[in-house]
C-alpha positions as CSV (number, residue, x, y, z in Angstrom):
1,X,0.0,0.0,0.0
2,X,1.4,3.5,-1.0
3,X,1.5,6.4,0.8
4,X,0.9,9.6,-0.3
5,X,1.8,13.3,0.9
6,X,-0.7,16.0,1.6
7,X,-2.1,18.1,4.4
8,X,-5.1,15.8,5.9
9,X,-7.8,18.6,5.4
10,X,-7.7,19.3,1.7
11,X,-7.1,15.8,0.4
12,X,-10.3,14.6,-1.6
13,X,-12.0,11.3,-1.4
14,X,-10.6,9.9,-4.4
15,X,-6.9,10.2,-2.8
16,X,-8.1,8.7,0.4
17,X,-9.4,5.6,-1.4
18,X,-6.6,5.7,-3.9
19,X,-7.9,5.7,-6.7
20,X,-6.8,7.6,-9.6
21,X,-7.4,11.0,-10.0
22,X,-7.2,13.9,-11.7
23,X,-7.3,18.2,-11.7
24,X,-11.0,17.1,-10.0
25,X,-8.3,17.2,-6.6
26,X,-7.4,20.5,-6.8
27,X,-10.7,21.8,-7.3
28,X,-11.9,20.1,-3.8
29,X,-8.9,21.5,-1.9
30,X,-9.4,25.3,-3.4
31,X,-13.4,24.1,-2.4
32,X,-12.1,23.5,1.2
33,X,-10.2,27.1,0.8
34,X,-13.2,29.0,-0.2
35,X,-15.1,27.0,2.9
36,X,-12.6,28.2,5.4
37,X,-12.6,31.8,4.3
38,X,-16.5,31.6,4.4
39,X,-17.0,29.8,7.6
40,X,-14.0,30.4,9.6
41,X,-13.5,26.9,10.2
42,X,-12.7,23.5,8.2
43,X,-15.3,21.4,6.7
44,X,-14.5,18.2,7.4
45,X,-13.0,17.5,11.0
46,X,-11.8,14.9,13.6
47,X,-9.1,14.3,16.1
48,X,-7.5,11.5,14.1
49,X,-6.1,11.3,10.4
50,X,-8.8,8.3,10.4
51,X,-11.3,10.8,11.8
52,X,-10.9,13.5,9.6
53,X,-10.3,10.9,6.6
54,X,-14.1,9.7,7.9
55,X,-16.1,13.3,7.5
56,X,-14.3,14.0,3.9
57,X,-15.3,10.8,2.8
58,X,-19.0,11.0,4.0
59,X,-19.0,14.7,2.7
60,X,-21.4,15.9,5.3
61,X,-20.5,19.6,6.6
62,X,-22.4,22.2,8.4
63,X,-23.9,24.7,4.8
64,X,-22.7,28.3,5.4
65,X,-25.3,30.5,6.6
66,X,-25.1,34.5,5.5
67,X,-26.1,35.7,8.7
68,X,-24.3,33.0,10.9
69,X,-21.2,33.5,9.0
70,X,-21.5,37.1,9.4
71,X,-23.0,38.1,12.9
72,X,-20.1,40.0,13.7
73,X,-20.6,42.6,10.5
74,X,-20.8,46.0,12.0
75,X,-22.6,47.4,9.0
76,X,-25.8,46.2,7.5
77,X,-25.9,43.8,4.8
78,X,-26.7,45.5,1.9
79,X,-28.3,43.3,-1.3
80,X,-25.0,42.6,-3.0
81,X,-22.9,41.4,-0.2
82,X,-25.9,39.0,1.0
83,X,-26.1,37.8,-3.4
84,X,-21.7,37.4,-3.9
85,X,-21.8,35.2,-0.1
86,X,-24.6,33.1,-1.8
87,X,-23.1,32.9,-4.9
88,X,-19.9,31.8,-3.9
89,X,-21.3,29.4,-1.0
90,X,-23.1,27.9,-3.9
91,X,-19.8,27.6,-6.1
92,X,-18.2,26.0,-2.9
93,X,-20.5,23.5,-2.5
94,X,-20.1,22.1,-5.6
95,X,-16.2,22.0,-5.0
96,X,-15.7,19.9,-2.1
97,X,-18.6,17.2,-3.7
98,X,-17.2,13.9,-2.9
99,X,-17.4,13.3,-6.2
100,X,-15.4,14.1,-8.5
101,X,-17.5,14.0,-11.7
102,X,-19.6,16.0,-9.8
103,X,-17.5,18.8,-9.4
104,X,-16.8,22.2,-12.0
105,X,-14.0,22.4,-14.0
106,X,-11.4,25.2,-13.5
107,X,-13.2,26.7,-16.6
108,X,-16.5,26.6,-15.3
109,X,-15.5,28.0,-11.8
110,X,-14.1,30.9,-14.1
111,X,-17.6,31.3,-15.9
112,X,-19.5,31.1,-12.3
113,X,-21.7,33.9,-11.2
114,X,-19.3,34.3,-8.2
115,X,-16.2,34.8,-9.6
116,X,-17.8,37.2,-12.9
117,X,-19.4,39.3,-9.9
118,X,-16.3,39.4,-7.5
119,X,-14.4,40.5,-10.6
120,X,-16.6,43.5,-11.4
121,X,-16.5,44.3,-7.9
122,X,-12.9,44.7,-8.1
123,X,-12.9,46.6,-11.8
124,X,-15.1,48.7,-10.0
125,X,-12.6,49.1,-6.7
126,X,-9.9,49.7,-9.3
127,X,-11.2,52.5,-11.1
128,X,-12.9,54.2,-8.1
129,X,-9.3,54.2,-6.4
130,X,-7.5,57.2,-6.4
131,X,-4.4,55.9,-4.9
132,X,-4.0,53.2,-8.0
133,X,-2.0,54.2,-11.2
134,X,-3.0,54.6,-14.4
135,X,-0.5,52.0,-15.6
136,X,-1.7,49.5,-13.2
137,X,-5.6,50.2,-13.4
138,X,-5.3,49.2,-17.4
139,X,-3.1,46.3,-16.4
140,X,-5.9,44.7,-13.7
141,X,-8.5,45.3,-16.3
142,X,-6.7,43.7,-18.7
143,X,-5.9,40.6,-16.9
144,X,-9.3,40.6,-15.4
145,X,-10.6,40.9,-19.5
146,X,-8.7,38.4,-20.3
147,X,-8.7,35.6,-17.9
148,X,-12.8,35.0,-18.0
149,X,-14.2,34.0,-21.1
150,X,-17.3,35.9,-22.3
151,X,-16.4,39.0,-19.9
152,X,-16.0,42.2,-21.7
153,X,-14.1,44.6,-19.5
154,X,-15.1,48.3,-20.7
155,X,-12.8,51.1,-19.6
156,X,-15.1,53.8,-17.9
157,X,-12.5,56.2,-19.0
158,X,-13.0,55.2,-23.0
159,X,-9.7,54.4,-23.6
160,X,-10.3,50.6,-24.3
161,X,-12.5,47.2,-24.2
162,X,-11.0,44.2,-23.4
163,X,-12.4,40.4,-23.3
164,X,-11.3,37.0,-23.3
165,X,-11.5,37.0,-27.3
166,X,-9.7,39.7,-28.0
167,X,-6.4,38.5,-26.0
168,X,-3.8,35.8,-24.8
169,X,-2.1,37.6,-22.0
170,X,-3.1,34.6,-19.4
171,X,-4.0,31.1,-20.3
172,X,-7.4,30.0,-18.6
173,X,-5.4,27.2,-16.5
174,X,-3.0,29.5,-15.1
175,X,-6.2,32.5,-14.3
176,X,-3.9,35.2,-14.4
177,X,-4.1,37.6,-12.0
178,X,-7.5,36.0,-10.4
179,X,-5.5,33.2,-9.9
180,X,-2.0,33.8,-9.4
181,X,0.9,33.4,-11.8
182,X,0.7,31.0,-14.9
């Protein structure tokens, strides 16, 4: 029986009952990310390897809840906060499926409603920001044109239009700058 390296909490079910596997792996363990960001806490738990092996394989975890997760706002919730934490508690869910035919594609993850609105949120940061350059303003919109298909990125200053047709600056895989170096 082989071993295998990797940090207990992220490893998917198909690794635990080694059986082949593919990019379906990495999705789960970003999945597992995205939970901890949005819950404050790991999904699947235990005070053992075996125990924590256990919960990832049943795949049974506590569903975020907006105003659980965020009881400690000091601001009201306005519509848009309350419709990206759904969004992307819904794209979450679908990562850490414990199976793996079950979950998106990097692609798809790319195209979700979640990362298109967290992008225009940040286009929309970006040019309302004072304190960012000109050069790196059209540099962010242009990665973030160029790295989700279908996205047209217009420039509210005219000066250009960018989508994921009209350039190769990042391949899909590598996401750019929504995903880090290619």
């Amino acid at each position: 029986e082989a071993d295998f390296l990797g940090t207990a909490y992220y490893i998917a079910p198909e690794i635990w009952k080694r059986q082949p596997y593919e990019k379906a792996v990495d999705i789960y363990a970003l999945g597992v990310i995205l939970y901890e960001i949005l819950m404050l806490k790991r999904p699947f738990t235990g005070n053992s390897l075996q125990a924590i092996q256990r919960a990832a394989l049943a795949g049974q975890f506590q569903e975020p809840n907006i105003y659980l997760s965020l009881t400690s706002a000091k601001h009201p919730l306005c519509s848009e906060e309350v419709e990206t934490f759904a969004n992307l508690t819904s794209m979450m869910t679908h990562m850490i499926r414990t199976d793996p035919q079950q979950r998106p594609t990097a692609e798809q993850l790319v195209r979700s409603p979640a990362v298109v609105q967290l992008a225009l949120q940040l286009i929309n940061a970006t040019n309302n920001n004072p304190l960012i350059t000109e050069t790196t303003r059209r540099k962010i919109l242009i990665d973030i044109g160029s790295c989700i298909p279908g996205l047209v990125v217009e420039d509210p200053r005219g000066s250009m239009s960018i989508s994921a047709a009209s350039t190769s600056v990042f391949s899909l895989e590598g996401l750019g700058a929504l995903g880090g170096a290619s």
